[in-house]
Structure formats: structure tokens, C-alpha cells
N, C-alpha and C positions, 0 to 999 in steps of 0.2 A: 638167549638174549634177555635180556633186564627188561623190568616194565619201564615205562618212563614214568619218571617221579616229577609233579606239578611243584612249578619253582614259583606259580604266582599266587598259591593260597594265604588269607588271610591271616593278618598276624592277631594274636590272641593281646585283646585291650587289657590294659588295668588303669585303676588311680595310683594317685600317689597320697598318699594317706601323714597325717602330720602330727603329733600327739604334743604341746607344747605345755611344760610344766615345771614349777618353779626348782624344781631339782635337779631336770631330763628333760630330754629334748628329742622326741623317738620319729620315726620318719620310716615307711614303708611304701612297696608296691602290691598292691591288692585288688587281686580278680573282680568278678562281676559276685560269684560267689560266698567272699568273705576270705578266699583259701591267701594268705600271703606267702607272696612270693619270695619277694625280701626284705630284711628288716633292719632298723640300726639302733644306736640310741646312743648319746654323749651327754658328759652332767651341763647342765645351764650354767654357762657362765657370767659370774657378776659383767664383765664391761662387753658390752660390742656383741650381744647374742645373738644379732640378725646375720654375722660374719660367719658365726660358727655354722648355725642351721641354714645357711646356704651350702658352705661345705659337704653338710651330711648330705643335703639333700642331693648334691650333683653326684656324691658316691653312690649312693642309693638306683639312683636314677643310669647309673653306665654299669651297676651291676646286674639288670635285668635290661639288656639290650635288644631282648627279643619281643618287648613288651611294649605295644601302641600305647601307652601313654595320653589318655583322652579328656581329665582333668583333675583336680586338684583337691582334698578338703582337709580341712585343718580346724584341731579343738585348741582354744587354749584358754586361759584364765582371764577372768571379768576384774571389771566391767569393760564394755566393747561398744564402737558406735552400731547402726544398724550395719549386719552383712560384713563386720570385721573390717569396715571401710581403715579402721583407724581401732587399737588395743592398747589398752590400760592397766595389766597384769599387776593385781598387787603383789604380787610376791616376784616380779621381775622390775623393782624399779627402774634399768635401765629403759622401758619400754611406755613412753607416755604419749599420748596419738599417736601410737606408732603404724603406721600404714599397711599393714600384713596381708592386706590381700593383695591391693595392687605388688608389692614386694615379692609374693610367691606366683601370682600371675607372669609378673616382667622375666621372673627368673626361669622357670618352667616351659614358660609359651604356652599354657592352656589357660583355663577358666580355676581360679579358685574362689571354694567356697568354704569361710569361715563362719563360726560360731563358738560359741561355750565349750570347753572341752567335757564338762559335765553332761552338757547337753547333748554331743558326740556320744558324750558313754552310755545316755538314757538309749541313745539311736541303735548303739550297736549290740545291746545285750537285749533289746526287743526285739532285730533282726534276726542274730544266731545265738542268745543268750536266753539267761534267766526271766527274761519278760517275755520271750519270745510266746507267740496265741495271746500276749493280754494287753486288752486295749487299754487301762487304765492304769497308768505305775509311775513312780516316782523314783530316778536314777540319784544315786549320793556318792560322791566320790570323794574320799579324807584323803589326804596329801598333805603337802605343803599349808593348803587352807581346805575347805567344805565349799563343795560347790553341788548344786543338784538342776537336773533336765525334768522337767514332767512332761507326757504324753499322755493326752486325753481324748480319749474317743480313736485312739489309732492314731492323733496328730501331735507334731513339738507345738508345745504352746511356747510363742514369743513373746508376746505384748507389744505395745507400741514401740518398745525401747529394744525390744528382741532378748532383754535378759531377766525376762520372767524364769522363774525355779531356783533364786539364790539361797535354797534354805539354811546357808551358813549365815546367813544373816537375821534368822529365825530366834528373836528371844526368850531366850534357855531360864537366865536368872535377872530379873531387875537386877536392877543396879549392879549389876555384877562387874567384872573383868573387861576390861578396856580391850577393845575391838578397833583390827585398823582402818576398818572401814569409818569410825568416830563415832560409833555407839560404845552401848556397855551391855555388858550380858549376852554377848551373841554365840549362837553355836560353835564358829569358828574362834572366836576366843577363848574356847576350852580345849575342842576336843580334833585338834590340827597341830601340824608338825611346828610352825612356827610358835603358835602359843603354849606347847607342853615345853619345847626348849626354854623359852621365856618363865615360864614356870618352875623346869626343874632341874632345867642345866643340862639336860639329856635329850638323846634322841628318840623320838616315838617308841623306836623297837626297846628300848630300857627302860619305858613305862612301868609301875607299880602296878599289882594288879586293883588295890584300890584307886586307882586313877582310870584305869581301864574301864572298871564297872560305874564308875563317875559317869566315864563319859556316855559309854551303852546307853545308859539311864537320862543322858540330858539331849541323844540322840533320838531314842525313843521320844522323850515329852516332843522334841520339833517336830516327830513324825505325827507325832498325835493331832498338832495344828495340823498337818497338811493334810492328813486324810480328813479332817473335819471340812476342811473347806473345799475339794477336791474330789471326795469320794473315790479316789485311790484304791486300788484291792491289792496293791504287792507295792513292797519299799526293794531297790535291791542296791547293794554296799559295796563299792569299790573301792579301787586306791588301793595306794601300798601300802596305809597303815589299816583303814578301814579292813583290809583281807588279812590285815596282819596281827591283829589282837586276837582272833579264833573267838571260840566257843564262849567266854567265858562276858565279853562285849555282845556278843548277839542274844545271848539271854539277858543280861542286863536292858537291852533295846527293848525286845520285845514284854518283857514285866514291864516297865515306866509305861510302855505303849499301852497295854491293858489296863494298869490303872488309871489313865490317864481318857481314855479314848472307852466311852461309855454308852455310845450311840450307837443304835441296831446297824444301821450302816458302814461304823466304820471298823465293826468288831471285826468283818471279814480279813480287814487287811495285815497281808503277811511281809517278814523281814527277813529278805536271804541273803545271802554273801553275790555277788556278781559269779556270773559261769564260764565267763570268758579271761578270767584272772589278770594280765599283764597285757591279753592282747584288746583288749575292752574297746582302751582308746582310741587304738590306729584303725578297729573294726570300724567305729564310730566315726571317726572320722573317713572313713572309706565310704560310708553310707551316709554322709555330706555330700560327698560328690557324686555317686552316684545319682542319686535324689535329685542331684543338681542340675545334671542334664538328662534328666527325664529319665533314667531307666527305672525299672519296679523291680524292688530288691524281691527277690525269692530265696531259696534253699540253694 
């Protein structure tokens, strides 16, 4: 005779995890431990985006049916009201107050928790990533535009506006290069997808390598402001372009940062590529929601 097999055991929870960016639109289910279970992604489309990424998210969501579903978190691009009540994604004009949490709450039926998607990326490469043991570090992620999360003391710093850590808005050069935020000189008006098209007619990945080590070097000088003010010990570099210029960008970074940053303090701090490559954001956003409803992220 067979044993009997328990038909009331507990189903194994996950989040649903939301990576939202001006090119991609990635959507997963993701454990208590960071392990995803499943994962999607579709390009962002110019009209009606909230259409699409509802779509994904219901496919995403009926292909792990065996999975409690317990809440929601989602990164996406600034600026945003406090808690993502309402998002202003510069590089998705279709999206101005646009209501994204309630929107992912109504559709889901659980609790969502939004923020920065940079800010997501600082959360999840300090959880199983490159920041992971340090309490002091500054996430950067180049994409579409530069966005960055700091965590200080072990905590996301928000500010009163909740989008403290914009360092794409960090000025690089006076008077330089018109920013669509309405400044000039700003990080992200160099060294972002949108601004090197606007400059070269080309796509990130068909940068010159003199444009490449431009940018290193004008990513380093931001960094050199923010470990001064911040005492920062690790910078780490996401994104698909940030991971995608290699070697010759992260030395470029780290020289400008040494010239630049001359203070016993800030000499420690290092620049490395993100360790969680492609899955950064949806980790990050997974450790939104976790955080969110209380549990303590571990290994």
C-alpha cells in the first residue's frame, strides 16, 4: 500500500516582480529567496503601455499557478509621486501621473510597492549582488537615461520626495549638453541611450570607443560628487549599456574618480559592474515587495 500523500500542504509564496524601462518592460515571479521562477519581457511600446504590461503581467502570472502570489513590486523611471502613487517616466512620455500602483494593485489583487527602478537595482544587488555585506553603496544604472538608488547605513534613502539618488542629474559639464530634465550638463545628457542617439545617430552598442571612455570619465567625476557627500565605499554599474561597454568604460570611471576624489575618505571607494547582469531589476524589485510586507530578505 502507498503512504498517503498530504493534499493540504502549503503552497510555496512569491512576488510578482516588475522591471519598467524605457525600451522593456520585464515582469517576473520571484521567491522569498531571489530564485525566479518565471520571467518575461516585451519592448515598451510608444502608445497605451499600461495595456501591454497588463498583458504580460496576466501571462506571467497563469504561468506559475502553483505560486501564492502575496504581493507586488515594481521599479520604474523618475520622477514619481511618494510610493509610485502616480509616475512620470521620462523616457515613456505616454505616462504622466500615471497611477501605477493603484493600477498594478487593481489588476493583481495584492499590495503593490513601487519605487525608482534604480532604486530597485541599488535593493537587489545589496541583497544577492555586488553590494551584497556593504552598508554603504551607490547603484547606477545607464539605459535609456541614468538613474541611481543609494543605501546608507543598510537603508534606501528617499527623501522627502522619495527620489533622492538621481545621479543622472549630477553636473558633469557646465553649460554643457541640454538635459531633458531642463538643465545643461547633466550625466544623463552624455552618457544614456537616448542622448548618444541624439548625438550620434546610433545606438549605445555602436558607440566609439572615444565616446565610451568620454563617458567612463564623466561617470567617474559624478561618482567623485557622490562619494564626497555620502562617504559611499562601492559605486556598482548596471544597465544594458552601463554592463555593455566592458573594460575599457570602467577604467575610464575609476581614473576620472581618482583624479577627481582626493579625500582620505573617499579614496576607498570602488566601481564594479552589477553581479546580477539582466536580472538586477526584477531581483530589486522583488525585494520592494518583500520589504514591503515585512519579511527580512536573507540568502
Amino acid at each position: 500500500m502507498s503512504p498517503d500523500v498530504p493534499t493540504d500542504l502549503p503552497r510555496q509564496r512569491g512576488v510578482v516582480a516588475v522591471d519598467i524601462g524605457g525600451t522593456k518592460l520585464a515582469a517576473a515571479v520571484v521567491l522569498d529567496n531571489g530564485s525566479i521562477v518565471v520571467r518575461d519581457r516585451i519592448a515598451t511600446p510608444s502608445r497605451d503601455p499600461w495595456s501591454a504590461l497588463a498583458s504580460l503581467l496576466n501571462r506571467i502570472r497563469a504561468a506559475a499557478p502553483d505560486i501564492d502570489v502575496v504581493a507586488c513590486g515594481a521599479g520604474c523611471g523618475g520622477p514619481m509621486a511618494a510610493g509610485g502613487s502616480t509616475v512620470s517616466p521620462l523616457h515613456i512620455p505616454a505616462w504622466r501621473d500615471f497611477p501605477l500602483a493603484t493600477s498594478l494593485a487593481d489588476l493583481l489583487g495584492v499590495e503593490a510597492f513601487v519605487d525608482n527602478d534604480a532604486k530597485a537595482f541599488a535593493l537587489g544587488e545589496g541583497w544577492l549582488g555586488a553590494a551584497r555585506g556593504h552598508a554603504d553603496f551607490v547603484g547606477v544604472i545607464i539605459g535609456t537615461g541614468v538613474g541611481g538608488g543609494l543605501v546608507i547605513d543598510g537603508h534606501l534613502l528617499q527623501g522627502e520626495s522619495t527620489n533622492a539618488g538621481h545621479i543622472g542629474h549630477v553636473i558633469v559639464e557646465p553649460e554643457g549638453r541640454p538635459c531633458r530634465c531642463g538643465a545643461h550638463g547633466c550625466l544623463e545628457a552624455y552618457a544614456s541611450g537616448v542622448a548618444l542617439l541624439e548625438e550620434t545617430g546610433q545606438e549605445a552598442r555602436y558607440t566609439k570607443r572615444a565616446l565610451v571612455l568620454r563617458n567612463g570619465a564623466y561617470l567617474g567625476r559624478a561618482l567623485a560628487s557622490v562619494a564626497a557627500l555620502t562617504s559611499v565605499e562601492l559605486a556598482v554599474i548596471g544597465g544594458g549599456i552601463g554592463l555593455g561597454w566592458g573594460d575599457d568604460f570602467y577604467a575610464a570611471a575609476r581614473r576620472e574618480f581618482a583624479e577627481r576624489s582626493r579625500l582620505t575618505f573617499t579614496k576607498g571607494c570602488t566601481i564594479v559592474p552589477a553581479a546580477l547582469g539582466d536580472r538586477s531589476g526584477l531581483v530589486g524589485a522583488a525585494a520592494l515587495a518583500w520589504s514591503g510586507i515585512g519579511a527580512v530578505l536573507g540568502d
